[in-house]
Each structure stands twice: as structure tokens, then as C-alpha cells.
N, C-alpha and C positions, 0 to 999 in steps of 0.2 A: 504494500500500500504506500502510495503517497499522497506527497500535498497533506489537504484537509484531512484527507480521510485518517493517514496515520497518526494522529492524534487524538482522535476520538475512537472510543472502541464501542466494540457491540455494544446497545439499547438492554437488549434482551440478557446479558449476563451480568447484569446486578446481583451480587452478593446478597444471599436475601441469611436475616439471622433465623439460625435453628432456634425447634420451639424446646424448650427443655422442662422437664419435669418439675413443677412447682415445688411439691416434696421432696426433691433431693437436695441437702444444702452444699453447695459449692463450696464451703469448708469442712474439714475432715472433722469428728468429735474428738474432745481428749481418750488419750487410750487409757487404761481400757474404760469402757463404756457397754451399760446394759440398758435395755430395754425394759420399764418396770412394767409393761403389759405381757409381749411373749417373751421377754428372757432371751432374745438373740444378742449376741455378743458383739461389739466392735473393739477388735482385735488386732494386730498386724498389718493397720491399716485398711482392712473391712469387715463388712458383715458377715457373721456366722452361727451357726449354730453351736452349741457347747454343753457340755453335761455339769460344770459346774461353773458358777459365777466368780470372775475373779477378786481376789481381795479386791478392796478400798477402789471399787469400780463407780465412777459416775453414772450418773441413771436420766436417759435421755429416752423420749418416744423415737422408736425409728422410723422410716418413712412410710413401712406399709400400715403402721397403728395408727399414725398421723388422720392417714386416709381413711381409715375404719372410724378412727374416731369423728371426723369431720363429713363420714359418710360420702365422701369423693372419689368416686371409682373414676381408674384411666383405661378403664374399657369393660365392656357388656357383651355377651352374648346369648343371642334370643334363640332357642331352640323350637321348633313347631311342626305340626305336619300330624297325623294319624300312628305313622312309625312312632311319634315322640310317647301318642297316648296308648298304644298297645306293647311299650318296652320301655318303661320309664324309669325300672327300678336298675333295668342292666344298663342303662344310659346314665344314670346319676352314678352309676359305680363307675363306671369309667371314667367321668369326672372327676369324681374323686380321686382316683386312684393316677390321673395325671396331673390335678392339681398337688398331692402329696409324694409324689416321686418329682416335681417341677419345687416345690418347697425346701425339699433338704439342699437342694443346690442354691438354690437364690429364694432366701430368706423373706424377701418382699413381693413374689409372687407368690398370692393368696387369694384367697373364694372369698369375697365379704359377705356377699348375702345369694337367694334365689328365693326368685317371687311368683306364683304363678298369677298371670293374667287374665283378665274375665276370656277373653278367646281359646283359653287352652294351653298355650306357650307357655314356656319359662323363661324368664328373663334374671340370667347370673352377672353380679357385679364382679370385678376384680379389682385389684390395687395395681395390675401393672400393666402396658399395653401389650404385652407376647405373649402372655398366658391364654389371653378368649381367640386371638391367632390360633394357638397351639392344642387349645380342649377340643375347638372347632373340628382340624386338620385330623385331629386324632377320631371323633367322630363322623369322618368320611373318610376317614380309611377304613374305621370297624362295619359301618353299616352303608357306606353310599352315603348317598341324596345331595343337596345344592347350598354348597357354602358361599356364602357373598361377603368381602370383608370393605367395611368404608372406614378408611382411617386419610381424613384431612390432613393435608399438609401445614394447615395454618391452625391446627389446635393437638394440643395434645390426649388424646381419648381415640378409642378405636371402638367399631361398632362392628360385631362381626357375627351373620346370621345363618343358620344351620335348620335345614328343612329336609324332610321326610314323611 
């Protein structure tokens, strides 16, 4: 390029800022540091899980309590369909059972709540955005059906819907 043009650059690739998790604080807590609701540890510089508390540990809510306690889930996912109301029980086990194997690894991904709606569906909150990705993805590989996932670029929350 010359002239004019080499001095101005593309319109279109404006640095746009990422959205970041309101709940995570961009400073580290003193170490060590426990959680007085689930007793996860900060440690070695992160979070974890631990069988015992260590001495003379500060006590701070971690990010996933934060959001349970403020009731701010960073993503939903809506189950639905006839599939959902004739296999309900072997579907919430699997939830479960990928929400608590997704748990011992990363401490802030967790099930806040599940609610069922006058329609039928279930609708489960989470504390993190990769988890209702992840129940979803795992719920169409076990049984099929039509997963739709909407997660904006300009909010942080993902909405991710699973039909059968």
C-alpha cells in the first residue's frame, strides 16, 4: 500500500475488548485461602479441592459461591422434547454424573439450580459458561436429538438448548 492508504488500516479490525467474567477477580487471594461455603482451597496459586483446611487460612467466597449466592448463573441449559418426559431420571443422572466428574477438576463449575417449566422442560443454571456446552454435548452423544448453543459475543452467559 501507498500514499493514503498506508497509513490508515483496516475499519473492520478494531481491537474490540474481551468480555471477562465479572466473578473472577483479577487479583490472586492471599494464600492460603478457603472458601467458608464449599471449603475449596486457594493454594499454589489456584483453586482446589483438599481434604483438609490449611492452618491460619483466610476465608474468602470463591467465584462459583459468589454466583450461587447472588443467584447469577453464566449459562442455562433448557432440556425439552417427549424423550426428556419419558427418560428423565436416566437424563438427570447423567447430569449429574458430568457435572461431578467436570467438579473435581474445576472447582467453579457447578449445577446451581433446575427448574421445571409450566411446558415441561427443564431449565439448569450453572456458575460457568463450559459446563451447559459440555452436559448438552454429552446429552447428544448419549441419546441424539438437536442441540442449539447461543453464547453472544458481547455478554458473558451462554444459553444452550437440548431437544428430544
Amino acid at each position: 500500500m501507498t500514499g493514503k492508504e498506508a497509513h490508515h488500516g483496516r475499519g473492520d479490525r478494531l481491537i474490540k475488548e474481551e468480555i471477562h467474567d465479572p466473578y473472577m477477580k483479577r487479583s490472586k487471594p492471599a494464600e492460603p485461602t478457603v472458601c467458608p461455603s464449599c471449603e475449596v482451597v486457594f493454594s499454589n496459586g489456584r483453586w482446589h479441592w483438599s481434604d483438609q483446611k490449611p492452618a491460619g487460612a483466610h476465608e474468602e467466597f470463591c467465584p462459583a459461591c459468589q454466583r450461587i449466592r447472588d443467584k447469577a448463573p453464566a449459562g442455562f441449559l433448557t432440556l425439552s422434547g417427549d424423550f426428556l418426559a419419558e427418560h428423565r431420571d436416566e437424563i438427570m443422572n447423567l447430569v449429574h454424573n458430568k457435572v461431578e466428574q467436570e467438579m473435581q477438576e474445576h472447582p467453579f463449575n457447578r449445577l446451581m439450580a433446575f427448574e421445571e417449566q409450566d411446558d415441561g422442560s427443564l431449565l439448569l443454571s450453572f456458575t460457568d459458561l463450559h459446563l451447559p456446552r459440555g452436559v448438552g454435548e454429552a446429552l447428544q452423544h448419549a441419546y441424539k436429538g438437536e442441540l442449539k448453543i447461543d453464547a453472544p459475543k458481547d455478554e458473558f452467559l451462554v444459553r444452550v438448548y437440548w431437544q428430544r
